[in-house]
C-alpha positions as CSV (number, residue, x, y, z in Angstrom):
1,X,-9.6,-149.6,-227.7
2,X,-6.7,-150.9,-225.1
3,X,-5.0,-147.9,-222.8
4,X,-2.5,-148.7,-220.5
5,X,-1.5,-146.2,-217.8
6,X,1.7,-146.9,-216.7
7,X,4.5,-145.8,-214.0
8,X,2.2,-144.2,-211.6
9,X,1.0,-144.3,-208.4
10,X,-2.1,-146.5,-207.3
11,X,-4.5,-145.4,-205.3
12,X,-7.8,-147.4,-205.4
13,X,-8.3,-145.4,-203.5
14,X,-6.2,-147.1,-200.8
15,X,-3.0,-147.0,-201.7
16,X,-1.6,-150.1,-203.3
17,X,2.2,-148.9,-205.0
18,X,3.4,-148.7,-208.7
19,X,1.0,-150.7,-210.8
20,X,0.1,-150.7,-214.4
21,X,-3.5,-149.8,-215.2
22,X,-5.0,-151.7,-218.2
23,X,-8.5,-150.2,-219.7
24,X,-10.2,-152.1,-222.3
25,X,-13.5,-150.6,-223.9
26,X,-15.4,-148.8,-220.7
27,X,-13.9,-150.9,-218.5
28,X,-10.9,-151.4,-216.0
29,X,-9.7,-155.0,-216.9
30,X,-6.4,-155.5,-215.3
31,X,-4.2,-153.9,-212.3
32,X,-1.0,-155.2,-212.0
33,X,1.6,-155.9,-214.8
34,X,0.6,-156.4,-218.0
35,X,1.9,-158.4,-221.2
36,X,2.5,-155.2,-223.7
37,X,3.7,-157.3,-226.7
38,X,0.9,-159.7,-226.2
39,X,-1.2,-157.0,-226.4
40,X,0.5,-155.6,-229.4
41,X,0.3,-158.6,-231.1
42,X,-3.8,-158.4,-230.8
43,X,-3.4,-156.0,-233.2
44,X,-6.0,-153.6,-231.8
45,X,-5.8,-150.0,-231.2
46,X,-3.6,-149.4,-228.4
47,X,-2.3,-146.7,-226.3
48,X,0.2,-146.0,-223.8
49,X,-0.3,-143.4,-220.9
50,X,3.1,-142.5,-218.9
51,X,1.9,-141.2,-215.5
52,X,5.9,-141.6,-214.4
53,X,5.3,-138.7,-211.0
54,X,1.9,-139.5,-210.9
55,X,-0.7,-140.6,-208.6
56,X,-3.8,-143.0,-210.2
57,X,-6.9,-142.4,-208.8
58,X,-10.4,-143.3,-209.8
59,X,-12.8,-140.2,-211.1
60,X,-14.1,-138.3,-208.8
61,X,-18.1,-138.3,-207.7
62,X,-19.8,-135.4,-206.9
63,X,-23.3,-136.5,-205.4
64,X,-25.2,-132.9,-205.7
65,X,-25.1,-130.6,-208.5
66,X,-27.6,-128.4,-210.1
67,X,-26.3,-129.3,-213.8
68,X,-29.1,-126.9,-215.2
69,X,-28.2,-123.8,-213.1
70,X,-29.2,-122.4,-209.8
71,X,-29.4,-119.3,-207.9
72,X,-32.3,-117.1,-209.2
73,X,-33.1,-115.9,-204.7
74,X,-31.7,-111.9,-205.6
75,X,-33.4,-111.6,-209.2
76,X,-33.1,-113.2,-212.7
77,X,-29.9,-111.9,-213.2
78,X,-28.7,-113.9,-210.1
79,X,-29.6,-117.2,-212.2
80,X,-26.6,-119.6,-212.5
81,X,-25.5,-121.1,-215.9
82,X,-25.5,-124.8,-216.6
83,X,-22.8,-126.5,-215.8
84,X,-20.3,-127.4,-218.6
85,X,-19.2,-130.8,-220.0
86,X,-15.2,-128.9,-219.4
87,X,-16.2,-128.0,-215.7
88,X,-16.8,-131.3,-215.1
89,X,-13.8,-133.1,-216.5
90,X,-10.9,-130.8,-215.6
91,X,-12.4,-131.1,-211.8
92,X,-11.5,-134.7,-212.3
93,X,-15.1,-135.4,-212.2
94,X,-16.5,-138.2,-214.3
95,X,-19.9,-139.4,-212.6
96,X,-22.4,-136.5,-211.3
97,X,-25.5,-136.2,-210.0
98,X,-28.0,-133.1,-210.9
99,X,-30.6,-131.8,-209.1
100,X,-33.3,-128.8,-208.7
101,X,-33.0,-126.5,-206.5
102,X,-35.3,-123.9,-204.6
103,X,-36.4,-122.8,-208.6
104,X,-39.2,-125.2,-209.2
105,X,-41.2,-122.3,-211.4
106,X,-38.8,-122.2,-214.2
107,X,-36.2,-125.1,-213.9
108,X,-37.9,-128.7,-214.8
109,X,-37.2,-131.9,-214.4
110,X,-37.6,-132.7,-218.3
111,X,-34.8,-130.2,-218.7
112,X,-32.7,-132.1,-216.0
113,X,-33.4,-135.1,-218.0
114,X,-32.1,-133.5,-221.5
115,X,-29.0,-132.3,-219.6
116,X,-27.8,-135.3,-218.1
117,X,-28.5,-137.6,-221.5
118,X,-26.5,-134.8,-222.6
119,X,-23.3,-135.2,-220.5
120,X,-23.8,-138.9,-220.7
121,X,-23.8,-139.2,-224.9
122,X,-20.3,-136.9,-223.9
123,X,-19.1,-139.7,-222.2
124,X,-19.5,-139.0,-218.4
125,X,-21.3,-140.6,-216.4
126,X,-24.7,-138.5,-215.3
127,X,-27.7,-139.6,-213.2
128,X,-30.7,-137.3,-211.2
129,X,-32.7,-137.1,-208.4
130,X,-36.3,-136.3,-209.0
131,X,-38.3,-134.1,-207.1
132,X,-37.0,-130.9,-205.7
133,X,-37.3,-128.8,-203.0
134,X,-40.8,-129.0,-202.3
135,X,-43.1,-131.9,-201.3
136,X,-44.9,-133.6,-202.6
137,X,-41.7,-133.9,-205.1
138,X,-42.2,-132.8,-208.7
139,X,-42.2,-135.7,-211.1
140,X,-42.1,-136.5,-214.9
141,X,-44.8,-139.8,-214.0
142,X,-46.6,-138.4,-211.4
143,X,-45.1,-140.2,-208.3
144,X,-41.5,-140.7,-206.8
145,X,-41.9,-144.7,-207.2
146,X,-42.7,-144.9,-211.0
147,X,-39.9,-142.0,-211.8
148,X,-37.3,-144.3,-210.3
149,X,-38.5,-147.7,-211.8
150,X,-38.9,-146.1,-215.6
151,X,-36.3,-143.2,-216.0
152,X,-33.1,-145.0,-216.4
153,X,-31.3,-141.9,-215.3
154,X,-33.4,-141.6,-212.0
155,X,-31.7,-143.2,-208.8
156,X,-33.3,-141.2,-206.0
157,X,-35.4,-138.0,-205.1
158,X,-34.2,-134.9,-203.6
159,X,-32.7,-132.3,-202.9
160,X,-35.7,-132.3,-200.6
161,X,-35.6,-129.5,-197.7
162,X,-35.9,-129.1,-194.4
163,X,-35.0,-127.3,-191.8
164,X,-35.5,-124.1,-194.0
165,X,-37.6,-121.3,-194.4
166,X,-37.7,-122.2,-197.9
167,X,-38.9,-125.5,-197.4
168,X,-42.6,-126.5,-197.5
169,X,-42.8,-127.5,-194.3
170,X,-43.3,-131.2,-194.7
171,X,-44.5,-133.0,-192.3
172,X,-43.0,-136.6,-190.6
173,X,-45.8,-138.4,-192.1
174,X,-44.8,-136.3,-195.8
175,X,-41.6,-137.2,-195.4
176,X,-41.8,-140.9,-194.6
177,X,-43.9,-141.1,-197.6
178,X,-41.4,-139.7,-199.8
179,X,-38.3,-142.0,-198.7
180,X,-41.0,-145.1,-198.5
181,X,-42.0,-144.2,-201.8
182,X,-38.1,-143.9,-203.0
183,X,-36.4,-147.0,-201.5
184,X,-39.5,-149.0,-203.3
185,X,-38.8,-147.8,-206.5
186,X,-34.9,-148.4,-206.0
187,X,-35.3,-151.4,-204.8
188,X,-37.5,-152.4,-207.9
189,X,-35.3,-150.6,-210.6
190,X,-32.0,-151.9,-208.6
191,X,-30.8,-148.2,-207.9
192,X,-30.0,-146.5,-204.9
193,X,-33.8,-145.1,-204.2
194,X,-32.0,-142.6,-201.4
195,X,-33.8,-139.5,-200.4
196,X,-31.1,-136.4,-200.4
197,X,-31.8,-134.0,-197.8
198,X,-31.3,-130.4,-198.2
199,X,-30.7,-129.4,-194.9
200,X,-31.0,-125.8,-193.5
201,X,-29.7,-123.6,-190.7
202,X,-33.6,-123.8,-189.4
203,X,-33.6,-124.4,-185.2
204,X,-34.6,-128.5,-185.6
205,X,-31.1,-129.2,-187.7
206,X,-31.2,-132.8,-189.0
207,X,-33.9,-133.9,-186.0
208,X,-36.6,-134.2,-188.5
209,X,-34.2,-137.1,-189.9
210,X,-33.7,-139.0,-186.5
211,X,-37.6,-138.7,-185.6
212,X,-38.3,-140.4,-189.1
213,X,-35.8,-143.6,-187.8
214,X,-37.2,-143.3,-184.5
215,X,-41.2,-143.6,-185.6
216,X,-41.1,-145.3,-188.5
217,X,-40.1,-148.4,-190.7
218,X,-37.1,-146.3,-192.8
219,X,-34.0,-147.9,-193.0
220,X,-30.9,-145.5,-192.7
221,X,-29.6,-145.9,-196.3
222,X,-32.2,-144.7,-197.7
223,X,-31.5,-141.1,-196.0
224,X,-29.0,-139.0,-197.4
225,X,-28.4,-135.4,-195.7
226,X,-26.5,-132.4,-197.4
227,X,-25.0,-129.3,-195.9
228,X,-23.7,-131.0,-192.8
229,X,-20.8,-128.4,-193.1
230,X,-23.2,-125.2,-192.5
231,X,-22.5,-124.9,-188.8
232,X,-20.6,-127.0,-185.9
233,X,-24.6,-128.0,-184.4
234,X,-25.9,-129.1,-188.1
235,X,-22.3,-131.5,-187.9
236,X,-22.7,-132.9,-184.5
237,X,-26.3,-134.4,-185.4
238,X,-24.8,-135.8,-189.1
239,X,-22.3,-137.4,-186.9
240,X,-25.5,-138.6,-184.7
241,X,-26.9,-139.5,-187.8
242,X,-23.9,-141.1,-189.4
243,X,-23.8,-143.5,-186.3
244,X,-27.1,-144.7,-186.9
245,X,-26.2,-145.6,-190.8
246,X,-27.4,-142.7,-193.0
247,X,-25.2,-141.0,-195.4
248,X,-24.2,-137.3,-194.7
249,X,-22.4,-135.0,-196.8
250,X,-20.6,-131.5,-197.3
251,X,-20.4,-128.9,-199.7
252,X,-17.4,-127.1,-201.1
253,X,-19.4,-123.9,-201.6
254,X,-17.2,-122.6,-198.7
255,X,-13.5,-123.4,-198.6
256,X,-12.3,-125.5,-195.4
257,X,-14.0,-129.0,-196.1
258,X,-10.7,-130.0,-194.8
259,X,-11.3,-128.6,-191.4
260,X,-14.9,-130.3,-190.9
261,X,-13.7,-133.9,-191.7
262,X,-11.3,-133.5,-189.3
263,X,-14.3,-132.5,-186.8
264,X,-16.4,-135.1,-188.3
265,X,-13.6,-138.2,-187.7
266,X,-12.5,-136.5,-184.0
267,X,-16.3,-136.6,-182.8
268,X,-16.7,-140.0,-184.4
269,X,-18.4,-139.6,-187.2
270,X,-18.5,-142.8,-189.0
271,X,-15.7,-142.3,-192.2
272,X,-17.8,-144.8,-194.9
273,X,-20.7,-142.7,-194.3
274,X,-19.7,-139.2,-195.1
275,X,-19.2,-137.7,-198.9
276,X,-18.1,-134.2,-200.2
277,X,-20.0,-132.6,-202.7
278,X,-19.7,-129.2,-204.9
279,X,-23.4,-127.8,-204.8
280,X,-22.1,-126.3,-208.3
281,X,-23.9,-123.9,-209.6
282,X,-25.4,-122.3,-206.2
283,X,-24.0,-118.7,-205.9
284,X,-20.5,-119.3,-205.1
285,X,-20.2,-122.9,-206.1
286,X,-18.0,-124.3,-208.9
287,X,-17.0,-127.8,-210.3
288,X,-13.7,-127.2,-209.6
289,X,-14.2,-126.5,-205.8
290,X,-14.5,-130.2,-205.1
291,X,-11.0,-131.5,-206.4
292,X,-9.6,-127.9,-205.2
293,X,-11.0,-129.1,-201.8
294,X,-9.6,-132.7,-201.9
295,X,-5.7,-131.2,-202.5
296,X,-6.9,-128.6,-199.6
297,X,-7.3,-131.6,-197.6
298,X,-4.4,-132.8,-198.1
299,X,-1.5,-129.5,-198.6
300,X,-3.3,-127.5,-195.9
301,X,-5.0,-129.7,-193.5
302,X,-2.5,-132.5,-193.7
303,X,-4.3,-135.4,-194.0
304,X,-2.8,-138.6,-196.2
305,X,-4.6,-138.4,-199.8
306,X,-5.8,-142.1,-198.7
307,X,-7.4,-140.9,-195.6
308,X,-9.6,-138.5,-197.6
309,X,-10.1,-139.9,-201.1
310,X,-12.7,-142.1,-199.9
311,X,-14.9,-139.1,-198.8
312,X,-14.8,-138.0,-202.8
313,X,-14.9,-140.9,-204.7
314,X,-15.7,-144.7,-202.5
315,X,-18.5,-143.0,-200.5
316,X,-20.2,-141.1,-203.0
317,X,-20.4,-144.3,-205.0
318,X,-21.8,-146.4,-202.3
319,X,-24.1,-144.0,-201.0
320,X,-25.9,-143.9,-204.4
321,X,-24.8,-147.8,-205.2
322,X,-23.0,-147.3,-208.2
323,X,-21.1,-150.5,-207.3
324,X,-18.8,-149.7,-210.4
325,X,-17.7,-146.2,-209.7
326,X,-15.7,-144.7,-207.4
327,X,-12.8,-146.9,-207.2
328,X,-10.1,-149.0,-209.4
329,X,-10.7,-152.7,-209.8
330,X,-10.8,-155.3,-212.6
331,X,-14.5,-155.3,-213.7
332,X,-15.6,-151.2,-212.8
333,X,-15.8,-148.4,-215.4
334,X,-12.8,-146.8,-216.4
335,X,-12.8,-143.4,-214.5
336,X,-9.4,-142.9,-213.9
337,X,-7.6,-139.5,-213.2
338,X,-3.9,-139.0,-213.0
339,X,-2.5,-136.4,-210.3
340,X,0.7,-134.7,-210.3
341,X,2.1,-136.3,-207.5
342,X,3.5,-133.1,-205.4
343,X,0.7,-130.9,-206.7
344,X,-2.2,-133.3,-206.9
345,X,-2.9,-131.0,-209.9
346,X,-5.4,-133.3,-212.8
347,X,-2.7,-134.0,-215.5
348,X,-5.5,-136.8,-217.1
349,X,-8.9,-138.0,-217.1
350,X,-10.5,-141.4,-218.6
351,X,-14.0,-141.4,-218.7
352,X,-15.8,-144.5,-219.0
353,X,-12.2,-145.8,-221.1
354,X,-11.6,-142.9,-223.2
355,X,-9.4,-140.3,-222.1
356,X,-10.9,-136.7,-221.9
357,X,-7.8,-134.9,-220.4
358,X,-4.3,-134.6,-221.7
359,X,-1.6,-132.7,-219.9
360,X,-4.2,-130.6,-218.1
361,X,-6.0,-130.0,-220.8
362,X,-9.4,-131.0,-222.6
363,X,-9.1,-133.1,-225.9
364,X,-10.5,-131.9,-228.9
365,X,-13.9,-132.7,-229.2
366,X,-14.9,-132.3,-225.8
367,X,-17.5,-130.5,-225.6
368,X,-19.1,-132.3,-229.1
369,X,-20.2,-135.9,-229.3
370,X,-18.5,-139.0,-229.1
371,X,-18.1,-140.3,-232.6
């Protein structure tokens, strides 16, 4: 199958003008202009996309979800749903990464697995962290290192927590095990092997995370801290952290992400370290949040779409080393979403080369398979 998307807007994410967008299979395979009737005249299905008063802009990456539900803390009946195939893909979002949360007692990790296979045979792209809240991590092998190097769907363990009265506590030693034990089995399956923090409104913020690089052998990139957005202290050591090379993040859960990168790039907060991420389906927390956040970002806080795309699509994708997500270039998956240009409102979505979204609205056959 040959799309071209034509007439709009590039943005890479950095902006780059009016340039045709040529998607062939799953892939990108051309920016630029493009040869229509020597296309034609391959005589292959072919499709034109007119995104005349649009902007082009690769899928979105949301880094942290709990794709099997969440919630649960006030009772059953405060147990999330799953999160849909639909959510997903009129946020814009076409890779996502799921997660447990503080339910380890009746939310698995074989469960996780069936869901993201799920979203993936839909045609998103869908990955995991092992483990959970808790350490030692739960695992489908029995350690962190062998979930990563044999679950294709595994690229790092988390949301581990500290700094939280939930948490178990871990200690330095625990918790160098567990990222040790994760960049290994990265490094061995060629994923990201990042540990992702949960990080709480406890009194020691992220220093747990800066007394790991300061006493022992764990390279920055291999931490990965949520929640960063939970209060200005929590911020100021990510940006401490950020400096020293690990990846930090915030949620949507709360509107205002807007307001906290501005904080984050004032007090010098290194920009190709920090993500935004949805934390869909805690209480509160929707799918949708994360794109509703990027247009905040830009219609309320005023910030240039280029300055704060990155933060939700680029950075995601490096953080977790998905070298072929997160932006538009000859040779990456084709997650592309068109904007309304004044709006920023998702007119259409291409998943892995296949569009998902038309006009604002999901294609038939969604939520079903992909024959």
């Amino acid at each position: 199958m040959l799309t071209l998307i034509r007439n709009g807007v590039l943005h890479a994410p950095a902006p780059a003008g009016i340039q045709p967008v040529l998607l062939v299979g799953e892939r990108v395979a051309r920016l630029g202009e493009v040869d229509e009737a020597a296309l034609i005249a391959l005589g292959l299905p072919y499709e034109v996309v007119d995104a005349r008063g649009g902007l082009v802009v690769p899928g979105l990456v949301d880094p942290h979800q709990h794709l099997i539900g969440a919630g649960g803390e006030k009772g059953f009946a405060s147990r999330r749903p799953e999160v849909s195939l639909e959510q997903l893909l009129l946020a814009g979002i076409t890779t996502v990464v799921g997660c447990l949360g503080t339910d380890g007692t009746t939310r698995h990790l074989s469960a996780l697995v069936g869901k993201v296979r799920q979203l993936v045979e839909q045609g998103v792209s869908a990955f995991l962290y092992t483990g959970g809240f808790y350490v030692p991590p739960a695992t489908l092998t029995g350690s962190v290192m062998d979930d990563l190097v044999l679950i294709d769907r595994v690229i790092g363990v988390g949301e581990l927590a500290i700094s939280d009265a939930r948490s178990s506590h871990p200690s330095l030693d625990d918790l160098a095990r567990v990222v040790s034990s994760a960049m290994v089995g990265g490094r061995m399956a060629g994923k990201a092997g990042v540990t992702h923090f949960h990080v709480g409104p406890g009194r020691t913020l992220m220093r747990p995370l800066h007394a790991l690089l300061d006493g022992y052998e764990v390279a920055p990139e291999y931490i990965y801290a949520t929640h960063a957005n939970r209060s200005d202290a929590l911020m100021d050591d990510a940006i401490a952290l950020s400096r020293r090379g690990a990846f930090v993040d915030v949620d949507t859960v709360d509107p205002g992400v807007g307001r906290w990168i501005r904080y984050y790039l004032e007090h010098g907060g290194v920009p190709e370290r920090l993500t935004v991420s949805s934390d869909a389906h805690t209480a509160g927390a929707e799918p949708a949040r994360l794109h509703q956040e990027l247009v905040a970002s830009v219609r309320e806080h005023g910030f240039l779409l280029e300055q704060v795309l990155p933060f939700f699509t680029a950075n995601p994708a490096a953080a977790l080393k998905l070298h072929r997500k997160g932006r538009l270039a000859p040779g990456v998956e084709g997650d592309v979403v068109v904007l309304e240009a004044r709006t920023l409102e998702v007119v259409h979505v291409f998943a892995r080369g296949r569009q998902r979204v038309r006009d604002g609205r999901l294609l038939e056959g969604g939520e079903g398979d992909m024959s």
